[in-house]
Each structure stands twice: as structure tokens, then as C-alpha cells.
C-alpha atoms as a printed R data frame, in Angstrom:
   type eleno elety resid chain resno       x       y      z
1  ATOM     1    CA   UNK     A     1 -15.143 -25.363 17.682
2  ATOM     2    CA   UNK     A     2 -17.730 -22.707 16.741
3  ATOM     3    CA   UNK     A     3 -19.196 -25.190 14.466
4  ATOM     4    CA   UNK     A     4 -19.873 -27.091 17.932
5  ATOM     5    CA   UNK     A     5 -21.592 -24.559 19.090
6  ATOM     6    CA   UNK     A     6 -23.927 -23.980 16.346
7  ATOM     7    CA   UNK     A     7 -24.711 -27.907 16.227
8  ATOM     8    CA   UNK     A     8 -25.851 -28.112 19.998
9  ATOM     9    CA   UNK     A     9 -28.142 -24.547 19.716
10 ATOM    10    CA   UNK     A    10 -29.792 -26.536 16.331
11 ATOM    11    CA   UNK     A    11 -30.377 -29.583 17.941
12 ATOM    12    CA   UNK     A    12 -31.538 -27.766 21.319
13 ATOM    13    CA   UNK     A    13 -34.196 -25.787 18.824
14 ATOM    14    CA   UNK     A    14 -35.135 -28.460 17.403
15 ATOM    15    CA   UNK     A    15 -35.676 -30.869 20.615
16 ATOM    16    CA   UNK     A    16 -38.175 -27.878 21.907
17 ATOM    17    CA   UNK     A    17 -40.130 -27.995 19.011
18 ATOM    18    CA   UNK     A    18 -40.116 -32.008 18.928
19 ATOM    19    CA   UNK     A    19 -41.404 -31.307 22.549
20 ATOM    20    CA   UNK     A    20 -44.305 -28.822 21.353
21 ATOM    21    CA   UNK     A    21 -45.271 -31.304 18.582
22 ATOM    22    CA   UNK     A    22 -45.327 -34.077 21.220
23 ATOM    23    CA   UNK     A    23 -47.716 -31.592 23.287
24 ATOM    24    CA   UNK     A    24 -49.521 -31.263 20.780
25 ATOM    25    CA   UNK     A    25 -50.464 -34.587 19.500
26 ATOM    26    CA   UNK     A    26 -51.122 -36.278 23.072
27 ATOM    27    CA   UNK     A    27 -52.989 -33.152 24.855
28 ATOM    28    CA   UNK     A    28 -53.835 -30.772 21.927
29 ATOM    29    CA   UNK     A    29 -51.926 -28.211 23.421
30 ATOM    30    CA   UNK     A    30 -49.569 -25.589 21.395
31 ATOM    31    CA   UNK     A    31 -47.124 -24.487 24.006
32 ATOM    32    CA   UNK     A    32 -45.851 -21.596 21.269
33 ATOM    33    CA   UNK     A    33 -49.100 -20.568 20.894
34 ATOM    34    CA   UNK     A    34 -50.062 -20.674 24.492
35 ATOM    35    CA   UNK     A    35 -46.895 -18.309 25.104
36 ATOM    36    CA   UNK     A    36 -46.551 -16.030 21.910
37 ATOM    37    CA   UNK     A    37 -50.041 -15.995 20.469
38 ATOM    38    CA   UNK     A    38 -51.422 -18.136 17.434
39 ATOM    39    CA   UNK     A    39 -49.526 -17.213 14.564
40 ATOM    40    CA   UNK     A    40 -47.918 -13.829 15.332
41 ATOM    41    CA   UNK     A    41 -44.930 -12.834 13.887
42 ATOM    42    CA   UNK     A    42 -43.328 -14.411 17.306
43 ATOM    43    CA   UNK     A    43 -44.670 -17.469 16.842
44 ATOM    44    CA   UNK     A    44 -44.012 -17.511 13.367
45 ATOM    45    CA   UNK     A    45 -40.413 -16.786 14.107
46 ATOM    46    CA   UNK     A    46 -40.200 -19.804 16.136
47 ATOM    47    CA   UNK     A    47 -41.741 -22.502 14.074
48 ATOM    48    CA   UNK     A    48 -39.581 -21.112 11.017
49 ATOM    49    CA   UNK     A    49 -36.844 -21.272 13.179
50 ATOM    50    CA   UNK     A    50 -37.412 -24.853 14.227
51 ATOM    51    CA   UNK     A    51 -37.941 -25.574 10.694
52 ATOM    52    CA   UNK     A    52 -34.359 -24.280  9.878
53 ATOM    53    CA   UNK     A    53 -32.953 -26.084 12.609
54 ATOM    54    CA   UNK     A    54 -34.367 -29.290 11.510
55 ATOM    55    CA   UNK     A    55 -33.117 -29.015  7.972
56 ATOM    56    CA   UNK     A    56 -29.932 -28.325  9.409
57 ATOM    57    CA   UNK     A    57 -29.506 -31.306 11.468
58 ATOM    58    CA   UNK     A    58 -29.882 -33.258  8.506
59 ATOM    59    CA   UNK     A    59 -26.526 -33.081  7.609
60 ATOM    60    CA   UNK     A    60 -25.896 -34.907 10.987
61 ATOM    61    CA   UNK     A    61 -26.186 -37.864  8.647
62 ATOM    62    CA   UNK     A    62 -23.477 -36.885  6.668
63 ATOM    63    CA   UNK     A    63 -21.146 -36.207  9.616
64 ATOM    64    CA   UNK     A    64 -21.641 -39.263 11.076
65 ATOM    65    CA   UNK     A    65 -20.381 -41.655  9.013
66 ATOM    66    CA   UNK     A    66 -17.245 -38.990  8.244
67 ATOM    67    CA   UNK     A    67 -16.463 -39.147 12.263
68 ATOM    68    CA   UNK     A    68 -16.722 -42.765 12.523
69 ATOM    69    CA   UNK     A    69 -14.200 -43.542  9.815
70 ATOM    70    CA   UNK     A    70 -11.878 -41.405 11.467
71 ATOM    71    CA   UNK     A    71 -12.108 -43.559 14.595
């Protein structure tokens, strides 16, 4: 269950920086940097935690096909 938990904050992380990215490339604006700064440790924090997120939710791929055997 806490597993669960941890999935849905990942993919939550990783949907806000999809968003920024997204922000980014249509009206060249950095909604991190707007808020935290360009590249302080804040900021930093948040891309390397999107980063972690999104290596993370790789193994979604994995899961997958394990869950829809079981069904």
C-alpha cells in the first residue's frame, strides 16, 4: 500500500515538470525559475527531483505487464 503511495507522489512530480517543460517549449517560460530563481539550490532541488521521479516511473513498464497477467 505504501508502495501506492510513493507511485502517485512520482508520477505527480513528474506530471509538474512535464507541465514546466511544456511551458517552456510553447511560451519560453520556466515556471521553476520564475518561482525559485534560475538555478539555485531550490531550483536545482526540483529539476533533480523530477529527474528521479522520471527514472522511477520507468519501472511502470515493468509493472504493467506483471498486473495484467494477473488479471
Amino acid at each position: 500500500m505504501g508502495n501506492k503511495a510513493f507511485d502517485y507522489t512520482a508520477l505527480t512530480i513528474a506530471i509538474i515538470g512535464a507541465v514546466n517543460w511544456g511551458l517552456v517549449g510553447f511560451f519560453n517560460f520556466n515556471l521553476v525559475s520564475f518561482l525559485f530563481g534560475s538555478m539555485t539550490w531550490i531550483s536545482r532541488i526540483v529539476y533533480a527531483l523530477v529527474g528521479i521521479c522520471g527514472l522511477y516511473l520507468i519501472t511502470f513498464y515493468g509493472r504493467s505487464e506483471v498486473t495484467s497477467e494477473r488479471e
